[in-house]
C-alpha positions as CSV (number, residue, x, y, z in Angstrom):
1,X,-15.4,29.3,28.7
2,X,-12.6,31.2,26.4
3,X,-13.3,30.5,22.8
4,X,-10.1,29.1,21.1
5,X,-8.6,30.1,18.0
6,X,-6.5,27.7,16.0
7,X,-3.7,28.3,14.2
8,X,-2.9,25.6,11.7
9,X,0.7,25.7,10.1
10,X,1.7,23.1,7.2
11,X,5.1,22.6,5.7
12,X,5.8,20.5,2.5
13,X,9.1,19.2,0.3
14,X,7.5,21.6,-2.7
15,X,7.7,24.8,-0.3
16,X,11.2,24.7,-0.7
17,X,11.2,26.1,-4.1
18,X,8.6,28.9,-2.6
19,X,11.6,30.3,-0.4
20,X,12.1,30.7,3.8
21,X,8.4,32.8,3.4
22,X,7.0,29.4,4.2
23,X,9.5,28.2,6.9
24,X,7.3,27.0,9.8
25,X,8.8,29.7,11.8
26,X,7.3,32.4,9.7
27,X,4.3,31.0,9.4
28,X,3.8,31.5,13.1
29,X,5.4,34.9,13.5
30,X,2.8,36.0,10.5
31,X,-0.4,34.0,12.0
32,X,1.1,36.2,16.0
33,X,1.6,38.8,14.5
34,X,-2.0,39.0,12.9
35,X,-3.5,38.1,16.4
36,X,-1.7,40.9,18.1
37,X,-3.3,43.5,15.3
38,X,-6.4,42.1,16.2
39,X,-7.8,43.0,19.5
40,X,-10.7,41.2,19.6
41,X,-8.3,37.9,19.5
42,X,-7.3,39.2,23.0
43,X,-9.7,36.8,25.2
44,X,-9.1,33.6,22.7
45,X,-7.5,30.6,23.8
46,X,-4.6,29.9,20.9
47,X,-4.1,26.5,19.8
48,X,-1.7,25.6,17.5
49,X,-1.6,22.8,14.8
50,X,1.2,22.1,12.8
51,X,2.0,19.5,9.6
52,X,5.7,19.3,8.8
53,X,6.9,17.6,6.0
54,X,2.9,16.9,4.6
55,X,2.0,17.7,1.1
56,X,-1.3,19.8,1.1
57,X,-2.9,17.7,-2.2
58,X,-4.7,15.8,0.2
59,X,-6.4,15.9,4.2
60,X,-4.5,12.5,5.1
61,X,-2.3,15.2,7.4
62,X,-2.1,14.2,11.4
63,X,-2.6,17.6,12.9
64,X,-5.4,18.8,10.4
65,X,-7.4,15.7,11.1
66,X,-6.8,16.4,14.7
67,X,-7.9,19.9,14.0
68,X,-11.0,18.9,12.1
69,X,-12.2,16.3,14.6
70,X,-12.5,19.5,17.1
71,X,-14.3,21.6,15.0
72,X,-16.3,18.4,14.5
73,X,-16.7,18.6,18.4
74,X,-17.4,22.5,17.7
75,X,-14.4,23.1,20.3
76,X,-12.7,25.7,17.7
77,X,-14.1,29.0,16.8
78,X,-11.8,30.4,14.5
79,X,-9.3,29.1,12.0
80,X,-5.9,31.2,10.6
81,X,-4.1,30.1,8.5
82,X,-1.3,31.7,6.3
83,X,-3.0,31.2,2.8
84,X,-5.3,28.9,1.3
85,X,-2.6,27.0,0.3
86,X,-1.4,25.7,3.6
87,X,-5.3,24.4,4.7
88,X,-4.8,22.4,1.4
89,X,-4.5,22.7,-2.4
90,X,-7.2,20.6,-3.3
91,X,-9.8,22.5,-5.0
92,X,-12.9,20.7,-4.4
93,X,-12.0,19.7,-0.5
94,X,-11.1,23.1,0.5
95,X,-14.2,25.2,-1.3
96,X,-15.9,22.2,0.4
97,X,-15.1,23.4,3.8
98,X,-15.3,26.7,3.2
99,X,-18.5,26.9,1.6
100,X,-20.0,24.1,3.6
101,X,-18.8,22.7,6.4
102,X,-17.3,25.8,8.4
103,X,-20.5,27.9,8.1
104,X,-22.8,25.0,9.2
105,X,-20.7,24.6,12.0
106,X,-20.1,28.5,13.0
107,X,-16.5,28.4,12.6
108,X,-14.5,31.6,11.2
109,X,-11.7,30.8,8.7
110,X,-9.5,33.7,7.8
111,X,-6.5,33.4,5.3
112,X,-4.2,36.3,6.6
113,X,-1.9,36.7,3.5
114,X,-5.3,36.4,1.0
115,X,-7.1,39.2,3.2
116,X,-10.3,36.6,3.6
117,X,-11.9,36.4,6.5
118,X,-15.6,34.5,6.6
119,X,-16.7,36.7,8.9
120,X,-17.1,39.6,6.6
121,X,-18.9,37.4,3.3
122,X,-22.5,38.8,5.0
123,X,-23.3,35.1,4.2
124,X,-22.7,34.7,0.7
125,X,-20.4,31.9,-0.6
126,X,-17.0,31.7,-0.6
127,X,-16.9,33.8,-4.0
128,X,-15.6,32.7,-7.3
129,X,-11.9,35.0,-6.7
130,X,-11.3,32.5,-3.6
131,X,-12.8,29.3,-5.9
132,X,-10.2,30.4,-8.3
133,X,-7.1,30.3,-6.1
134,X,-7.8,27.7,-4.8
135,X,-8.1,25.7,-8.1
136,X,-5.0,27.5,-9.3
137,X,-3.1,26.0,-6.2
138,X,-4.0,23.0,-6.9
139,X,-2.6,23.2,-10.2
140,X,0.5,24.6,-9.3
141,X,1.0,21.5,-6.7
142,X,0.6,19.4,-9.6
143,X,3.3,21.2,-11.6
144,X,5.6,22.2,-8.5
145,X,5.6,17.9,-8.1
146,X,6.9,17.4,-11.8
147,X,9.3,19.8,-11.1
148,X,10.9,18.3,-7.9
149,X,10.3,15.2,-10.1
150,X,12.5,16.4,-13.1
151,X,14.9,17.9,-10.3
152,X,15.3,14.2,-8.9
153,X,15.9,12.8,-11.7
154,X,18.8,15.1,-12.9
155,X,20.2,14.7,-9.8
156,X,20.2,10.7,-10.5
157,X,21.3,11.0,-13.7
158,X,24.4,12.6,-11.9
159,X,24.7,9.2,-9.5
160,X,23.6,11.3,-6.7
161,X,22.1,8.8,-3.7
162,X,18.7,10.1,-2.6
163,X,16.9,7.4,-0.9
164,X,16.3,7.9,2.9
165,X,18.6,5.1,4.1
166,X,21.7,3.2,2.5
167,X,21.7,-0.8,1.3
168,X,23.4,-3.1,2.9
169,X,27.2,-2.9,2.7
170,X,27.1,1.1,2.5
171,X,26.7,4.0,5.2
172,X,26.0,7.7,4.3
173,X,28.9,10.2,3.8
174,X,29.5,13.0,6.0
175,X,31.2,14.9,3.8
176,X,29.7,14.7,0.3
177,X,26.2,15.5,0.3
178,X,23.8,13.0,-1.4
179,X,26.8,10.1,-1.5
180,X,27.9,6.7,0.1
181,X,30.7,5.4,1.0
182,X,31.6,2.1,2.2
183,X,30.4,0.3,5.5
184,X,33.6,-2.0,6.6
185,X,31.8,-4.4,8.9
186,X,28.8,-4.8,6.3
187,X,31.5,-4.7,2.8
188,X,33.6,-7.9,4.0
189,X,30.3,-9.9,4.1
190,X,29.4,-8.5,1.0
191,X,32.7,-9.3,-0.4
192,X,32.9,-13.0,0.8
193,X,29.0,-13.6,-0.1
194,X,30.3,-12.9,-3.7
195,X,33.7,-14.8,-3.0
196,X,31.7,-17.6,-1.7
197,X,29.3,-17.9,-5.1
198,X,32.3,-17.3,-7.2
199,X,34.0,-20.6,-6.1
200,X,30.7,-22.5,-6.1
201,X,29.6,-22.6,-3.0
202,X,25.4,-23.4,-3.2
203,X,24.0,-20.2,-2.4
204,X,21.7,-22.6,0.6
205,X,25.2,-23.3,2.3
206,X,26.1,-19.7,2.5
207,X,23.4,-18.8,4.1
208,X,23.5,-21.9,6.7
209,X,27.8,-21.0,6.8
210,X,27.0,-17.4,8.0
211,X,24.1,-18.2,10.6
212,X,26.2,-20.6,12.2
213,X,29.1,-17.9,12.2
214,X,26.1,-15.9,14.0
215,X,26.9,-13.1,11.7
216,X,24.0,-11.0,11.7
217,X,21.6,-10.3,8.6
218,X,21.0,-7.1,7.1
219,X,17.9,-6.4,9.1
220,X,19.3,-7.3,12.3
221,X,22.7,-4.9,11.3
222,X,20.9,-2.0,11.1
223,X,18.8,-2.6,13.9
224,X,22.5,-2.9,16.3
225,X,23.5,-0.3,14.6
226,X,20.1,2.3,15.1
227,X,20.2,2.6,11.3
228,X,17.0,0.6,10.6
229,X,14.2,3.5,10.7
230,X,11.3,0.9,10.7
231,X,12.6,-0.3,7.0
232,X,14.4,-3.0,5.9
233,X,13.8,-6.1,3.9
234,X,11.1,-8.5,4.4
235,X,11.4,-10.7,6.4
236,X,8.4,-13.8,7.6
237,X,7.2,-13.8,11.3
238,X,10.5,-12.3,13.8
239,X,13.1,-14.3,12.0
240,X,16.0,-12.5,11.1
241,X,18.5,-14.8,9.9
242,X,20.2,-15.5,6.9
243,X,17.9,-17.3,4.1
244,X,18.2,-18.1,0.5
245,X,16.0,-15.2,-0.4
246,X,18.5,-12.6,1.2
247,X,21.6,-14.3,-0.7
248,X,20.2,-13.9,-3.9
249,X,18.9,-10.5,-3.6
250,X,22.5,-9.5,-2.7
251,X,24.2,-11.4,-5.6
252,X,21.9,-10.1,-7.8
253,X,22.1,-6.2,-6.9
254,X,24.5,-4.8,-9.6
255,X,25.0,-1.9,-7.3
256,X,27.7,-3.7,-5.5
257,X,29.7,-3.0,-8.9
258,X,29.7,0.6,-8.1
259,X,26.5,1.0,-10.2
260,X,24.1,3.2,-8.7
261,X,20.3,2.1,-10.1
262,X,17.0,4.9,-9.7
263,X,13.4,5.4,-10.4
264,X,12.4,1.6,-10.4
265,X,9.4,2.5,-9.3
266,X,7.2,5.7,-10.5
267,X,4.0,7.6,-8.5
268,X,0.3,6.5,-10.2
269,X,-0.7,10.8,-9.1
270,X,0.7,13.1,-6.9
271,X,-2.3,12.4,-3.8
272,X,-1.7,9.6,-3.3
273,X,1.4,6.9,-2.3
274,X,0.4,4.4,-4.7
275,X,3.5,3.4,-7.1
276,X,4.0,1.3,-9.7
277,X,7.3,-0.7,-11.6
278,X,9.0,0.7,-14.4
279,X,10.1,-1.2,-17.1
280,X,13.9,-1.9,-16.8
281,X,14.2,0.6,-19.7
282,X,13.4,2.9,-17.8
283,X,16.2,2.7,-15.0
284,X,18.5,5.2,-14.7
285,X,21.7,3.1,-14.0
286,X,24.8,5.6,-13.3
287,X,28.4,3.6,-13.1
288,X,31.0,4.3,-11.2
289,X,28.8,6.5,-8.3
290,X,30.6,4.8,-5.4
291,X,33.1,2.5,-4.9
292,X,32.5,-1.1,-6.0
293,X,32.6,-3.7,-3.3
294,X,33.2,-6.5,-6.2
295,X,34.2,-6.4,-9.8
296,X,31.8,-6.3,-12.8
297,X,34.1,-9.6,-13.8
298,X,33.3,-11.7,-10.3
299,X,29.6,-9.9,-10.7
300,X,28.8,-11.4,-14.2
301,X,30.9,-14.8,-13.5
302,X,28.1,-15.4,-10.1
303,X,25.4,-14.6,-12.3
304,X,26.7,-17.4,-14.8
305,X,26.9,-19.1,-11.8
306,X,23.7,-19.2,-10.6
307,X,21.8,-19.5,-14.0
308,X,23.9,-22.7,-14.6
309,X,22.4,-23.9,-11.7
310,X,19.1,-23.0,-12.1
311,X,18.9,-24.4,-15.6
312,X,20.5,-27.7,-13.8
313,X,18.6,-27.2,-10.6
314,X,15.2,-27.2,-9.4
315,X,14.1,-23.9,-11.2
316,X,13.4,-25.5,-14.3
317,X,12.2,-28.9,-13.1
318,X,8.0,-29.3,-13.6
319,X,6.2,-28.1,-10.6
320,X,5.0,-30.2,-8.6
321,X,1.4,-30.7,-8.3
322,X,1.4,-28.9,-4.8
323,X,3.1,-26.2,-6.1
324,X,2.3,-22.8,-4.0
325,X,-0.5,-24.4,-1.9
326,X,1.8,-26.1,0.5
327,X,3.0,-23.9,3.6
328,X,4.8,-24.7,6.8
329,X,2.5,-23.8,9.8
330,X,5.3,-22.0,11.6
331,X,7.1,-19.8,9.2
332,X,5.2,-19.7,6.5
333,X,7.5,-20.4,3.9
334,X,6.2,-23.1,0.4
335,X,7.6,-26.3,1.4
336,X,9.8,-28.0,-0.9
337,X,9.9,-31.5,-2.6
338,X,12.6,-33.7,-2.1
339,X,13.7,-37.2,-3.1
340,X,14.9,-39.8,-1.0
341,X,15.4,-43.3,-2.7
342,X,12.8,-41.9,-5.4
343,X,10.1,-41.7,-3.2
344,X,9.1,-38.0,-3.1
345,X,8.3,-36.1,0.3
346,X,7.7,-32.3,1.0
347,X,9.9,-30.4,3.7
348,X,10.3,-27.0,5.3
349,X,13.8,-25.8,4.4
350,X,13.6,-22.8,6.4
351,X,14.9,-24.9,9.4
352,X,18.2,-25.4,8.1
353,X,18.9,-21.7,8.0
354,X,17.1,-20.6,11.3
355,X,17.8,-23.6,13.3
356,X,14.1,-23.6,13.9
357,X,13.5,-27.7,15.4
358,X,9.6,-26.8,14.8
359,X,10.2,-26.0,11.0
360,X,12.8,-28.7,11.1
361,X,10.7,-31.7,12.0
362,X,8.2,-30.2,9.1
363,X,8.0,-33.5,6.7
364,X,5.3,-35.2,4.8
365,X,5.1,-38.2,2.3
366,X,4.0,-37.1,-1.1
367,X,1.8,-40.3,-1.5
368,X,-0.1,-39.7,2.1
369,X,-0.5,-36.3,1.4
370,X,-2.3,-37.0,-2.0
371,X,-4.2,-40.0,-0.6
372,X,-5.3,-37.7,2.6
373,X,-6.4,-34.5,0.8
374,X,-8.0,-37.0,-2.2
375,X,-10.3,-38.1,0.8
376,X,-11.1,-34.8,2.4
377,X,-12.0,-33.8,-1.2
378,X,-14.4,-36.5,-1.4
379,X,-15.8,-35.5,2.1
380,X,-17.0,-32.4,1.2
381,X,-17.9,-33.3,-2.3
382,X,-20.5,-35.6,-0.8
383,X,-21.8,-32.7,1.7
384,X,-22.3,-30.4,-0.7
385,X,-23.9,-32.1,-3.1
386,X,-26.0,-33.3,-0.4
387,X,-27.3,-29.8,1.3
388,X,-27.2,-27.8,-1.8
389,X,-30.9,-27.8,-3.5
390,X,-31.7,-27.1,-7.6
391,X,-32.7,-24.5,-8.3
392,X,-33.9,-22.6,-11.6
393,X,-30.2,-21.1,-11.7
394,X,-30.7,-18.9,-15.0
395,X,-33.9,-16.8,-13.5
396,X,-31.1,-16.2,-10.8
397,X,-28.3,-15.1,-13.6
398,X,-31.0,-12.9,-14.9
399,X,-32.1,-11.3,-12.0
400,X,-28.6,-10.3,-11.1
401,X,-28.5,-8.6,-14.5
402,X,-31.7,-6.6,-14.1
403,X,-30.5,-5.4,-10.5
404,X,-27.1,-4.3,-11.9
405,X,-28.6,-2.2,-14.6
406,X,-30.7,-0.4,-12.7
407,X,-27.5,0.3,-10.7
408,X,-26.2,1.8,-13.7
409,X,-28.7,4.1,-14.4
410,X,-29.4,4.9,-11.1
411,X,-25.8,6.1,-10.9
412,X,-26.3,7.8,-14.5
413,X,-28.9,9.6,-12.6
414,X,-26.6,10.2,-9.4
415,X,-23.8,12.3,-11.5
416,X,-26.2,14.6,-13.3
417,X,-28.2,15.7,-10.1
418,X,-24.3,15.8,-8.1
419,X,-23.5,17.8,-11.8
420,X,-26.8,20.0,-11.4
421,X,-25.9,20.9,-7.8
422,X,-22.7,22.7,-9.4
423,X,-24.5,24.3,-11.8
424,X,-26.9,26.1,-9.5
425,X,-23.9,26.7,-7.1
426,X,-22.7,28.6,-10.0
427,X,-25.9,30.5,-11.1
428,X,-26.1,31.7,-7.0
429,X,-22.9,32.9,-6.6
430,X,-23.3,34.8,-10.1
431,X,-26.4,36.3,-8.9
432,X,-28.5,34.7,-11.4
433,X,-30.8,32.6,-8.7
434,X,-31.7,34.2,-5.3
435,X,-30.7,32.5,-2.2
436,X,-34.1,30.3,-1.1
437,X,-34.1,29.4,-5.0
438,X,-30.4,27.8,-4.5
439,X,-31.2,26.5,-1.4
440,X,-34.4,24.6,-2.6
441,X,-33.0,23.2,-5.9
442,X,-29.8,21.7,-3.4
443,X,-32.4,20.0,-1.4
444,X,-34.1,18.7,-4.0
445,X,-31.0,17.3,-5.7
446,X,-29.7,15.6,-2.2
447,X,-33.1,14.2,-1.6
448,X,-32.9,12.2,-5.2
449,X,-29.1,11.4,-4.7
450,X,-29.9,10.2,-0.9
451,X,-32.6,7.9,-2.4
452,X,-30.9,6.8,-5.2
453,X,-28.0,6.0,-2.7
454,X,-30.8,3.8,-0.4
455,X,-31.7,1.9,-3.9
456,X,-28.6,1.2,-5.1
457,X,-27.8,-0.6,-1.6
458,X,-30.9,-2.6,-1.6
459,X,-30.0,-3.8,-5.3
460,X,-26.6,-4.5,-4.0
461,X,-27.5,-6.5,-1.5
462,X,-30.1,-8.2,-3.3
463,X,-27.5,-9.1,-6.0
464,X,-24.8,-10.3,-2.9
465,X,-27.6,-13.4,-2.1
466,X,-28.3,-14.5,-5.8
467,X,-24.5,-14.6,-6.5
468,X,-24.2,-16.7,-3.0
469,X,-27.1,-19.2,-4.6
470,X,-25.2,-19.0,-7.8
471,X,-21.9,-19.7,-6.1
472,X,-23.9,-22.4,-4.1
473,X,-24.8,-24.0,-7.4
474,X,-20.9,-23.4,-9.3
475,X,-19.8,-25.4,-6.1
476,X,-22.5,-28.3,-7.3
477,X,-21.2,-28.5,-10.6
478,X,-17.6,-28.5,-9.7
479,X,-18.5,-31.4,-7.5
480,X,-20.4,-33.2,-9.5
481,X,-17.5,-32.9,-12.0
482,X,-15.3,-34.5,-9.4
483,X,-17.2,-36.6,-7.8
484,X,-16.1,-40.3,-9.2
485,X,-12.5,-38.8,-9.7
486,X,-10.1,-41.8,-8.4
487,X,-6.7,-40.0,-8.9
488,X,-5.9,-36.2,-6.9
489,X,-5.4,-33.5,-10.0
490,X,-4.1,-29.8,-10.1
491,X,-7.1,-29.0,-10.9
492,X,-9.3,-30.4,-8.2
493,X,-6.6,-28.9,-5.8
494,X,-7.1,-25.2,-8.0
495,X,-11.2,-25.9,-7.6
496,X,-11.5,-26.6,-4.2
497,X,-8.3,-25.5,-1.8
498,X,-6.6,-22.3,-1.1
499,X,-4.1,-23.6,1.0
500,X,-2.5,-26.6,3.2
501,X,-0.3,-26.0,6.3
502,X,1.8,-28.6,7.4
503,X,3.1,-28.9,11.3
504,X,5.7,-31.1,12.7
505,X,5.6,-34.9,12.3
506,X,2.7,-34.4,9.4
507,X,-0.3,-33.3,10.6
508,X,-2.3,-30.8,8.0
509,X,-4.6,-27.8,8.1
510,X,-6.6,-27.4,5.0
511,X,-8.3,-23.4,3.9
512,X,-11.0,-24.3,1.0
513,X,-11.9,-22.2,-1.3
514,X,-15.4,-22.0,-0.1
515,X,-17.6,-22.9,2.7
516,X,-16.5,-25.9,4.8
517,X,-19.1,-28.0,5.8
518,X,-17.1,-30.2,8.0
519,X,-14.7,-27.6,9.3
520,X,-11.9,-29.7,8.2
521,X,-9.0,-30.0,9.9
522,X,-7.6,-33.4,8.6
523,X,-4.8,-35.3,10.3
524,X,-2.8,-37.7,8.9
C-alpha cells in the first residue's frame, strides 16, 4: 500500500494584505513543485486538503479536521505545507502537534518555504527558532485582524455597505463597489408600511392588510428571489408571514432615511465568533449613503406615532401576573390579555396575522386559569412535602464547601505541575537536562495532573448529590411557605413554574421549575 502525502492549503481574509504569494493557486504550484524536487515523493499517493476563506487563529477549519482525523487513523505519512502559518497561527496548538502529536504518531511535517522538515531534527524537539515563529505568527494574526478592523471601519465611516447581504427594500449595485441601490418590488412596501403608520393605521392591521394582500414577508422575498443565503430575520416554527414584530423593526430602522448604521456589534477576540453590542455611541451612522426610501420628516412623525401609542397602549399598562410564562402551544408566541366586558382572558394573537385556526381558537379565562394552576400548585406542594425527608441540611452546606476547596487547591496544584512541564520543556531543548531526565519529570507531572483530574471529578460529583438534597430541601421550604396560600401570586408562579402552554379550546401544559412528582399535565 502507497503511503500518502498530504498537502494542506489554507486561505484567509488577512492573506490579502500578504499579496497573490498566498493565493491558493500558488500555494499548490509551491507545495508541486517541492514534490517534483523530491524524488523520494515519487511512489506517494498525494492528497490534497484545502481551507478557503478560514482564519488560521484556531483548528475549527473543515479540511484540517478532516486531515487530522486521518492522521488520527495514521492513513497520512507526510504533511507539506507552505509555512507554518497556513497549518495555523496558534502558538501553543501548533508547537503542540509538532512537538507531540506528529512524532508519536510517525508522521513527517515539512514547511517548504521555513526549510523544516521533522525528518531531519534526529529527534530532538521542534527547536526554540520554529517555537519562535510560530508565536510571532500568532501575534502578527492578532495585529493583521486590528488592521482589517481599522480598514472596515474607515471604509464605514465613508458609508460604504459591507455586510454580505442587503436589508429589506435594497439590492446590491453592480456598478459601485460596496453600495446599494434600491429594490423596486421590496421599496413600494417599504414606502406604504411607512405611509400606512403615518396616517395611523395600528401597526397589528398592517400586518393583517398585507398578509391578506398575500404580499410576501422579507424572509419569504429573498427566498423567491435566491437572495436569502440561509439568513434572514427570525422567524418562530416555518411561518413566514407578516407579524407585529417585522412592522416595527422596519419602522424603526433609520436606514430607510438614507442613513447607513455600522459596527453594532464588536468581536469579544479574534478566535473565536462570539460578539457583543455596542453602546449606541458607538455606531457609526453615515447620512445620505443611499437613497432614502422615506423622509427623515415621515420617519420621526411614525416614531411619534408609535410612542404615543405605546404610552396610551398596552406597553405601559402593569403586567399582568402571567406575564412571560404564558405561551401558545403551536407558535410559540406570549399570549396576550384581553378584555371583554371587563372580564379578562388570554389569547394567541399570532392567528390574526398567519390565519393559523389552531392559534386562533387559542383562548383561556383569566379566572380558570388562576383557579386551575392555584390547584396544580397545591398538588405538588402536598407531594413534596410528603416524600421529601429532614435532614441535618447545614452538615450538607458544609460539606459542599469542604469538597469545593479542595477543588481549588487541587487545581492550584494542576497549573503549577502543567507550568513545571514548560519549564523542563525549556531546560531540554536548551540542553540543560538530558533526554530520559525530560522525559521522566513529564511523566511525573502527567501522572499528578491525571490524578488530580480523577479527584476533582469525584468531588464534583460528590458536590452534584448534596446540592440535589439541598435543592430537595429549598423545594421544602418554598412549599411550606406556600402551603396555606388561598390567592395565586407572582411569586408562587416565579417559585414553582417555568412555563404554561395553552392549546385550542383551553387545555394547559405546565413545565415546573423542578421535579414533577405528578407529571402534570392539567386540563381545564
Amino acid at each position: 500500500m502507497a503511503k500518502k502525502v498530504a498537502l494542506y492549503i489554507r486561505l484567509s481574509a488577512e492573506d490579502e494584505n500578504e499579496g497573490e504569494s498566498n493565493s491558493i493557486k500558488n500555494q499548490r504550484d509551491l507545495l508541486h513543485s517541492y514534490l517534483a524536487d523530491h524524488m523520494e515523493f515519487v511512489q506517494y499517493e498525494v492528497l490534497e486538503f484545502c481551507d478557503d476563506g478560514f482564519s488560521g487563529t484556531n483548528f475549527n477549519r473543515p479540511a484540517v479536521k478532516q486531515l487530522l482525523d486521518m492522521v488520527k487513523r495514521k492513513e497520512i505519512h507526510c504533511i507539506l505545507v507552505k509555512d507554518f502559518s497556513r497549518f495555523g497561527r496558534n502558538f501553543l496548538e501548533v508547537c503542540d502537534y509538532l512537538d507531540q502529536i506528529f512524532p508519536f504518531l510517525n508522521v513527517r511535517f515539512i514547511a517548504a518555504n521555513e526549510n523544516y522538515d521533522s525528518n531531519k531534527s534526529n529527534g530532538r524537539s521542534i527547536g526554540m527558532d520554529v517555537a519562535f515563529k510560530t508565536l510571532i505568527y500568532e501575534l502578527y494574526s492578532r495585529d493583521i485582524s486590528e488592521k482589517i478592523r481599522s480598514v472596515q471601519q474607515a471604509k464605514f465611516k465613508k458609508g460604504e455597505y459591507l455586510c454580505s447581504m442587503p436589508f429589506y427594500g435594497y439590492a446590491r449595485s453592480q456598478e459601485k463597489k460596496n453600495s446599494l441601490i434600491v429594490d423596486e418590488p421590496a421599496a413600494a412596501v417599504v414606502r406604504r408600511i411607512f405611509q400606512m403608520a403615518y396616517e395611523g393605521v395600528l401597526l397589528t392591521g398592517i400586518a393583517i392588510t398585507l398578509n391578506k394582500e398575500k404580499i410576501p414577508s422579507p424572509l419569504m422575498y429573498r427566498r423567491e428571489n435566491y437572495t436569502d443565503k440561509g439568513r434572514g430575520w427570525k422567524v418562530v416554527g416555518e411561518q413566514t408571514v407578516w407579524t407585529l414584530a417585522t412592522i416595527k423593526r422596519i419602522l424603526s430602522d433609520e436606514r430607510y432615511t438614507g442613513k447607513l448604521v455600522s459596527c453594532k456589534r464588536t468581536k469579544v477576540d479574534i478566535s473565536l465568533k462570539k460578539t457583543v453590542a455596542l453602546p449606541k455611541s458607538e455606531w457609526i451612522v453615515v447620512p445620505g449613503a443611499h437613497e432614502a426610501l422615506v423622509s427623515e420628516e415621515v420617519f420621526q412623525k411614525v416614531q411619534s406615532n408609535i410612542k404615543r401609542k405605546n404610552v396610551n397602549g398596552l406597553t405601559n399598562r402593569p403586567k399582568h401576573i402571567f406575564y412571560g410564562k404564558l405561551k401558545c402551544a403551536y407558535c410559540n408566541h406570549s399570549l396576550q390579555r384581553k378584555l371583554i366586558r371587563k372580564e379578562p382572558f388570554y389569547c394567541c394573537e399570532e392567528g390574526k396575522f398567519s390565519q393559523n385556526e389552531q392559534c386562533k381558537s387559542v383562548k383561556l379565562s383569566e379566572q380558570i386559569l388562576k383557579d386551575t394552576l392555584l390547584s396544580a400548585i397545591d398538588t405538588q406542594i402536598q407531594l413534596i412535602m410528603n416524600t421529601t425527608s429532614s435532614r441535618d441540611w447545614k452538615e450538607k452546606e458544609d460539606a459542599v464547601a469542604k469538597n469545593q476547596k479542595q477543588i481549588k487547591g487541587q487545581r492550584a496544584m494542576m497549573e503549577k505541575w502543567k507550568l513545571a512541564k514548560i519549564l523542563a520543556y525549556e531546560e531540554f531543548c536548551d540542553g540543560k537536562i538530558p533526554k530520559d531526565e525530560y522525559l521522566k519529570r513529564k511523566e511525573e507531572y502527567s501522572d499528578s495532573i491525571t490524578s488530580a483530574e480523577t479527584m476533582i471529578l469525584q468531588w464534583e460529583k460528590e458536590i452534584e448529590l448534596e446540592n440535589l438534597q439541598i435543592s430537595q430541601n429549598n423545594e421544602l421550604k418554598s412549599c411550606q411557605r406556600f402551603a396555606s396560600a388561598t390567592e395565586l401570586t407572582r411569586e408562587m408562579l416565579e417559585e414553582f413554574i417555568q412555563v404554561i402552554r395553552v392549546f385550542d379550546n383551553g387545555p394547559i401544559e405546565i413545565a415546573w421549575n423542578f421535579e414533577d412528582y405528578i407529571n402534570a399535565c392539567i386540563l381545564r
